[in-house]
Residue, then its C-alpha position, 0 to 999 in steps of 0.5 A: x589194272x587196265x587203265x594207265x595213264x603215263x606223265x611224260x611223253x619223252x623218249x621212255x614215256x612215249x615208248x610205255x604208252x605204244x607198248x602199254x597200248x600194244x598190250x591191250x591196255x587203255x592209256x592216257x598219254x598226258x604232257x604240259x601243252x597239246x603242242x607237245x602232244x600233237x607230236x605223238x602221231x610221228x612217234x607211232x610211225x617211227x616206233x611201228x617199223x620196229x615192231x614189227x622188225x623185233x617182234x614176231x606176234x606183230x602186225x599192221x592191224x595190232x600196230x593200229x589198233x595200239x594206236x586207237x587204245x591211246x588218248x592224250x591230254x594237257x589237262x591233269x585231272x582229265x588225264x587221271x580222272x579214271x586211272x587205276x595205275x599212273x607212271x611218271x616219266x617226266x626229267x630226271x630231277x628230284x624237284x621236279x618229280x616232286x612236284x609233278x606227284x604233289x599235283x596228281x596227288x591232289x587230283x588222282x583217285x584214291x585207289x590208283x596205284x602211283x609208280x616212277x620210271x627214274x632211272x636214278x632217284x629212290x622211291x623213298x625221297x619222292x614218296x611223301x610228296x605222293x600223299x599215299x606213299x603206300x601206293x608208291x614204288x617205282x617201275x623202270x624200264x630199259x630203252x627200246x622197251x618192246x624189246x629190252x624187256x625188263x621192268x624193275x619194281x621197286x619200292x620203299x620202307x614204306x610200300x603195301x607188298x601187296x601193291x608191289x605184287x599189283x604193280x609186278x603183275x601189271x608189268x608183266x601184262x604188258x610185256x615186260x619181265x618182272x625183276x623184283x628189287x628187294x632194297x631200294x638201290x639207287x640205279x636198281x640193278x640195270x643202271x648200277x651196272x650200266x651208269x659206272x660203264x658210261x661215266x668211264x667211257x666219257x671220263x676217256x673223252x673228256x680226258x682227250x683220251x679216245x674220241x667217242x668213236x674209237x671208245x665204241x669201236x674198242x668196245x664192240x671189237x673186244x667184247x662183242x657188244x652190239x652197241x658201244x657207250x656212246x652209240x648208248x648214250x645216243x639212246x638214251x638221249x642227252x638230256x638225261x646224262x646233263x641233268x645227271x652230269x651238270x650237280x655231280x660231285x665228279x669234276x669230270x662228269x660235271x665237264x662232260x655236263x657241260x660239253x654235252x650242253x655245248x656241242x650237243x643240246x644247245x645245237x638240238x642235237x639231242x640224240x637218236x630221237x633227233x636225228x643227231x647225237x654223238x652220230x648221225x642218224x637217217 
């Protein structure tokens, strides 16, 4: 599968596409408007210094020549006309992903293998949207993934196992180490792990237990852990906990929602990616 195009173009999306290009694969990057696309360039320039600062095999030249492998597009049946695999990371909203599958369905090739990067939602709930559900799974990935190089393959009752192979190899041509999910989970296994020590960590602010620094500190002190849950949530940037955290069924994590859209999201203090989150960033 040589051929990737990746719907989305966000902070996990634009981290595939370099990392797939990087990789020697030929992508199409395709987003909702050349606005959007026309900030891609800059991502490279940010994402290429820590290429070369986490990977020992990388070099200027591979960096460009990554770059040249990459082609955008607003338009999605150019972005999918010769696509034989596609990965949607579009917002982590189960209607959302729903309909975005609904449109590539009605104009991918018939052979092209259709994967999702949710970090949350199953297979199986977006599946019959994708008109070949056979040919649907998800591959998730972990933030910085030229580095946190898992890629979670997961599929539905439904999935060819042949097609899960396909997709398992494929990531590991790119790179990532191939964890195989034997029954869908919702979170896989990094997030099952992952999402609970977050939402305790903003339970603590929300409750004015701790400020969000305090909480990191502790956790880096007593448990070693380079990063602590809110330098994490910076990462994973804000957008994805308030989709998350504002129809929950925990009154707190709606709260947090809520701050998250207050202090944070409507100043465009997004995280990391933005210059500003919970920190600051150069």
């Amino acid at each position: 599968m040589q051929n990737l195009t990746v719907l989305g173009t966000g902070v996990l999306g634009s981290q595939i596409i370099f990392q797939a290009a990087y990789s020697g694969k030929d992508v199409v990057a395709y987003d909702l408007s050349d606005e959007i696309l026309a900030k891609l360039p800059a991502r490279w320039e940010y994402l290429k210094p820590l290429y070369l600062r986490d990977l020992p095999d990388a070099t200027s030249e591979k960096l460009d020549a990554a770059v040249a492998r990459i082609r955008t597009s607003s338009d999605l049946a150019d972005a999918v006309k010769d696509a034989d695999i596609i990965i949607e990371a579009v917002p982590e909203r189960l209607d959302i992903k729903q309909q975005t599958w609904e449109k590539v369905a009605a104009v991918a090739p018939e052979q092209t293998i259709f994967c999702t990067n949710s970090s949350t939602l199953l297979p199986s709930d977006i599946a019959p949207f994708t008109g070949r559900p056979e040919k649907f799974l998800a591959l998730h990935f972990a933030n910085e993934v030229w580095a946190k190089n898992t890629g979670e393959v997961m599929g539905h009752p439904g999935t060819d196992p042949e097609v899960f192979e396909k997709v398992a190899q494929f990531a590991e041509e790119i790179g990532m180490v191939p964890i195989r999910i034997h029954k869908e989970q919702p979170g896989y296994v990094l997030n099952s792990l992952l999402v609970p020590f977050l939402n305790a960590a903003s339970a603590l602010f929300v409750k004015g237990v701790a400020s969000p620094e305090d909480i990191d500190r502790t956790w880096k002190i007593a448990t070693g852990s380079p990063t602590g849950p809110f330098e994490i949530y910076d990462v994973v940037g804000m957008m994805t906990p308030y989709n998350l955290g504002k129809d929950s069924a925990d009154p707190v994590q709606r709260e947090f929602a809520e701050i998250l859209k207050r202090d944070y999201i409507d100043k465009g203090y997004l995280g990391k990616g933005s210059g500003r989150g919970f920190y600051t960033y150069e």
